[in-house]
N, C-alpha and C positions, 0 to 999 in steps of 0.2 A: 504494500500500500504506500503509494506517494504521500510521505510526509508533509502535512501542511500547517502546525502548530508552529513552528520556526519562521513560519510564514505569514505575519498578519497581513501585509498588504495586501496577500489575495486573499484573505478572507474579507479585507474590505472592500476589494474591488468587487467580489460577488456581493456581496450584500447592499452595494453603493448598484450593482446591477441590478437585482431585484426590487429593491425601493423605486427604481427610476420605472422600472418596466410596471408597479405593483400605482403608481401615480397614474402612469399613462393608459391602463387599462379602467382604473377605476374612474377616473374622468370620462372613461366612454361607455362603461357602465350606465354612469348615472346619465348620460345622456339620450343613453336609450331607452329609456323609463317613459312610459306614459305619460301623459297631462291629462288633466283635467279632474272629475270625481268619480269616485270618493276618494278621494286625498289622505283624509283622516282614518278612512280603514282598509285602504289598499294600497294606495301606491306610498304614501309616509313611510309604512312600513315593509313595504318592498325595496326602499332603499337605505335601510337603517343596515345591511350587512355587507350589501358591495362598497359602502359608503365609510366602513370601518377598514384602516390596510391591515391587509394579510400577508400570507406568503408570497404570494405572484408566483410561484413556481409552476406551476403549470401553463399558463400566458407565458410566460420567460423559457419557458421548456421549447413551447410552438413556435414563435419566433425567432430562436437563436437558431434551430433547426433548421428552420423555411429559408431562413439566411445564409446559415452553413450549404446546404442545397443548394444554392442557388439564384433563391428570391431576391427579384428585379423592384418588384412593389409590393408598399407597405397593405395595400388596400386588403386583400383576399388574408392574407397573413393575420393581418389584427385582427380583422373580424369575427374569425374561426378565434383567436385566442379569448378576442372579450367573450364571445360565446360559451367558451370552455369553461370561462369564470362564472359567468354566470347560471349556468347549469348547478356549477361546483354550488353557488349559495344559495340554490335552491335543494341540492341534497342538504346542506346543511341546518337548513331550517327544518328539516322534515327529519333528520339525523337526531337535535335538539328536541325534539318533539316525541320522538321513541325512543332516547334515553331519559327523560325529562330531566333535563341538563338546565343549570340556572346561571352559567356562563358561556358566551361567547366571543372571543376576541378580547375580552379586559371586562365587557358589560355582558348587563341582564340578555337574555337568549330573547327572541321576538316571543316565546309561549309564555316567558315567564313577565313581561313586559304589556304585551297584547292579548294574551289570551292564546286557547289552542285553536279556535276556529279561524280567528285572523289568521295566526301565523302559519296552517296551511291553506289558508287562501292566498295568503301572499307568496308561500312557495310554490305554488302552482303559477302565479303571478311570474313569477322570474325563472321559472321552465315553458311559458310561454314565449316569455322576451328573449329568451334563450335562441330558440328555434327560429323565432324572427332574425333574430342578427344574425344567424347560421346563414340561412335563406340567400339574405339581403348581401352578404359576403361572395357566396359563391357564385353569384350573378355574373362576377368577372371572370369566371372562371371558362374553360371551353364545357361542352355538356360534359363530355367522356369523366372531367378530371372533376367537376363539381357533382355528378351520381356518387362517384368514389368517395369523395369526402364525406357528402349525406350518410352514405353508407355506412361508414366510418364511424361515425358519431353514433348511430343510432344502433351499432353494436356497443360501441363504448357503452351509451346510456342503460342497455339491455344488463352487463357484465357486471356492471354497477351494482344496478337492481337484485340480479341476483344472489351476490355476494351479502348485500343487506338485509336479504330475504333469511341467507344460509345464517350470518349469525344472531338475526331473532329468533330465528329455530330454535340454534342449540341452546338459548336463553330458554327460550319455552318448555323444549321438552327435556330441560335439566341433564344434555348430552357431556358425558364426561370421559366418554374412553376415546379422548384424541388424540393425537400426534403431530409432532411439529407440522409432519408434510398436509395433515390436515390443515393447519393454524394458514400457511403455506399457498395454499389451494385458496383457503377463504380471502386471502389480503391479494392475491392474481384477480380476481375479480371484484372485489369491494374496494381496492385501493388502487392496484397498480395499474388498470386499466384507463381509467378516467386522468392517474395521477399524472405518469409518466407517459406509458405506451401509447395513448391516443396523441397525447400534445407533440411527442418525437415523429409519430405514422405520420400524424396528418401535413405537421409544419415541414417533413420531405417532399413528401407529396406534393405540395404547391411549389414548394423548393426548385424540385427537380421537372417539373410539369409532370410528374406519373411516373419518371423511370427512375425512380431510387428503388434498390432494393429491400423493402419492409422486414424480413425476417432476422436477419440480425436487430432490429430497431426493440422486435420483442423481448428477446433473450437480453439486451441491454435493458428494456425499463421496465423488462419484468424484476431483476435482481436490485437494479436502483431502488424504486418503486418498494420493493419488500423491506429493504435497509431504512426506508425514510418512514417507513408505517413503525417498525420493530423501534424507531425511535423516538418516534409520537409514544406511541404505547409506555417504553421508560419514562418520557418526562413526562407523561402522566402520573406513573409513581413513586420519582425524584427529585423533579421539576418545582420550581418555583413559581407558586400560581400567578403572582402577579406576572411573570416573563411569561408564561406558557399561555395566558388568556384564558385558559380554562379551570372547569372544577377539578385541585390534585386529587387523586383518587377515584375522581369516578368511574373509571374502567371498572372501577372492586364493587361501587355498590351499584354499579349497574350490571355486576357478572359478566362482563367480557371475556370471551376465552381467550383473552391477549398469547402469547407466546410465554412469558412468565409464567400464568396461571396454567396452561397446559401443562408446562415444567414440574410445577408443584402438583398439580393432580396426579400426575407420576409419580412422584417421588415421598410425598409425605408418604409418613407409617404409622400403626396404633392410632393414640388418641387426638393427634395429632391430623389423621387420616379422615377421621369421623370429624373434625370438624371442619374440615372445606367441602367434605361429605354433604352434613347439614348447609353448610354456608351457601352450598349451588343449589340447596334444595328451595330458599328463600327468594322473597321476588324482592324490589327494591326498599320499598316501604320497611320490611321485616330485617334489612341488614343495618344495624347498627354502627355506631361510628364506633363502638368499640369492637364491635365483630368486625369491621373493617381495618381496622388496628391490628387486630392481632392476626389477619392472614397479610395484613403487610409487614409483619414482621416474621411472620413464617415465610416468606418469597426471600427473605434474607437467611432465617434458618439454614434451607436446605439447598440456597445457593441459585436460587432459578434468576434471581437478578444478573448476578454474573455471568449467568449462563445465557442468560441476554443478549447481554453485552456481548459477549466471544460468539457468539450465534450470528449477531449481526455483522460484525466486523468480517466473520468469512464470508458473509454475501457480497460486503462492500469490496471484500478481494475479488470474488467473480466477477463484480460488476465491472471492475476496474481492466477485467483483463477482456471482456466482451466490447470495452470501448470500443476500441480500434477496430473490430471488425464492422462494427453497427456505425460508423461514420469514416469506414476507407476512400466513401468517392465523396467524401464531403470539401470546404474551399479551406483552407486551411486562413486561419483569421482573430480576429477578436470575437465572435460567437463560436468559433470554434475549439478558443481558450474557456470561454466561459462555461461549455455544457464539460468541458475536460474538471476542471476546476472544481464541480458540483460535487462529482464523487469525493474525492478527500473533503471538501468542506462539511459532508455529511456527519464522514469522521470527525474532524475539530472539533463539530457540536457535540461529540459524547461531553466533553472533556468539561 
C-alpha cells in the first residue's frame, strides 16, 4: 500500500478536491429543485440534504473518470454526476427513515425534523429530480451512448435496492449465521454499486464515447467501494460524532450486521455468546444504551474491531493493485492523480 501519512499535501489536495467538486454539484442540486408550492412541505425540505456538504465522492468519482477518459465537455458529465447525488439523498432520506436515525450530516435527519410522511414524500421528491436531470443530461448525448447510461443507472438504482432490501431482512428475520463473504455480497450491492462502480462505468462511458472497457472498472470499485463502506461502519463505532455527522453507535442499536458484528457473532463463547444471542433477538426500541455498551465493548473483547481494520486494509491492497488495470487507457493527468490518490487517502482516514 502506497504510503500517504508522510504525505499531507495530498491529503489536502484531495480533500481541497472534493470540497470544490462537493460546492459545484451542490449549487446544481439546488438549482434543480422545483418552484413554487408547497414550499413548506415539499420542496423546503427537499432541499434541507443536498443543501448540507457531504462527501462528493461519488460526483468526484464520475467526473474525474469522464475526464481521465477523455471528456471534451463538462455538460453530459455533470449532469449524470449531480444526478448520482441526488439519487444518493434521496436513498438517504429513506435510509434515515428505516433506521430511525436522529442524525444526518451534523443535524436532525428530515423524519426527525418533519415528520415520516414528509420526509418520504420528499425522498420521493428528489428520486424524481433525480431522473429528470438524468434525462435532461443525456440529451447531449448520441442515442447508442445515452440508452447505455439510462441503463446504467437504472441497474445501479435496482442493486441498491436490493442490497437494502437484503439487510432489513437479516434485521427482520434475526439472521445470524453469516460470513464475511456474506457481509461482502451485501455492501457489492447496497454500497459499492451506486458508490463507486456506477460513478467510474458511467463517467468512462461519456469519457471514452462507449469504448472504454467496463470490466476492470468493476473489480476496481467493487474492492474500493467495500474499503470505504468497512470504514463508514468503524467510525460509526470509533468515530467522533461531531466529525462523523452521524448517530456513534447506531449500527448497534439498529443491529446492522456490519463486518464487526458478523466477526463477533462468530466468535463470542458461553455467556458471552447468549448475549449478542438475545441482543439480535431485540428490535430497536428494546436495545438499551447499556446493552449497546457492552457488545461494544465485546467487539473489543474478542478483537473483531481489529479485525476490521486488517480486513479492510487487504481490500485497500487489492484495490490498489486492480488500479492500473481499470484505468490502462485512461489520459494520464490531474484527475488521473486524483482517482490514484483516493485509494491511500482511504487508508490515512483509519489513522
Amino acid at each position: 500500500m502506497t504510503s500517504i501519512d508522510d504525505r499531507p499535501e495530498l491529503v489536502a489536495a484531495v480533500e481541497d478536491q472534493l470540497r470544490a467538486v462537493g460546492r459545484q454539484v451542490r449549487r446544481a442540486m439546488l438549482d434543480a429543485m422545483p418552484d413554487g408550492e408547497p414550499v413548506r412541505w415539499l420542496y423546503a425540505p427537499m432541499r434541507e440534504y443536498p443543501a448540507r456538504p457531504g462527501k462528493a465522492l461519488r460526483p468526484a468519482l464520475c467526473l474525474s473518470a469522464g475526464r481521465a477518459f477523455g471528456a471534451g465537455s463538462e455538460a453530459s458529465l455533470l449532469g449524470v454526476a449531480v444526478a448520482i447525488e441526488l439519487l444518493h439523498n434521496a436513498f438517504l432520506v429513506h435510509d434515515d427513515i428505516a433506521d430511525g436515525s436522529e442524525m444526518r450530516r451534523g443535524r436532525p435527519t428530515l423524519a426527525a425534523s418533519h415528520g415520516m410522511a414528509a420526509a418520504l414524500n420528499a425522498g420521493d421528491g428528489l428520486a424524481i429530480v433525480a431522473s429528470q436531470v438524468l434525462r435532461k443530461a443525456t440529451r447531449h448525448l448520441d442515442r447508442d451512448l445515452a440508452d447505455r447510461v439510462l441503463a446504467e443507472f437504472d441497474l445501479m438504482a435496482m442493486r441498491t435496492l436490493e442490497g437494502q432490501a437484503t439487510e432489513i431482512g437479516w434485521q427482520r428475520d434475526n439472521t445470524a449465521d453469516l460470513l464475511p463473504a456474506d457481509y461482502l455480497e451485501l455492501i457489492m450491492h447496497k454500497t459499492c454499486w451506486y458508490t463507486t462502480i456506477y460513478p467510474l462505468r458511467v463517467g468512462a462511458l461519456i469519457g471514452s464515447g462507449g469504448t472504454a472497457d467496463l470490466a476492470p472498472l468493476i473489480r476496481f470499485g467493487f474492492h474500493f467501494g467495500a474499503a470505504f463502506q468497512i470504514r463508514d461502519d468503524l467510525l460509526n463505532l470509533i468515530g467522533d460524532e461531531h466529525a462523523y455527522g452521524k448517530e456513534i453507535l447506531g449500527d448497534l442499536y439498529e443491529g446492522k450486521r456490519t463486518l464487526a458484528l458478523v466477526h463477533l457473532i462468530a466468535t463470542a463463547r458461553g455467556a458471552d455468546a447468549d448475549f449478542v444471542r438475545d441482543y439480535l433477538r431485540r428490535d430497536r426500541a428494546q436495545r438499551s444504551e447499556e446493552v449497546v455498551r457492552t457488545i461494544r465493548a465485546l467487539l473489543d473483547d474478542y478483537g473483531s474491531i481489529q479485525y476490521t481494520r486488517e480486513y479492510a486494509e487487504g481490500i485497500l491492497l487489492v484495490a490498489e493493485d486492480y488500479f492500473e488495470a481499470a484505468f490502462a487507457d485512461a489520459q494520464p493527468g490531474p484527475d488521473l492523480e486524483f482517482l490514484r490518490a483516493l485509494v491511500p487517502y482511504v487508508w490515512a482516514r483509519w489513522r
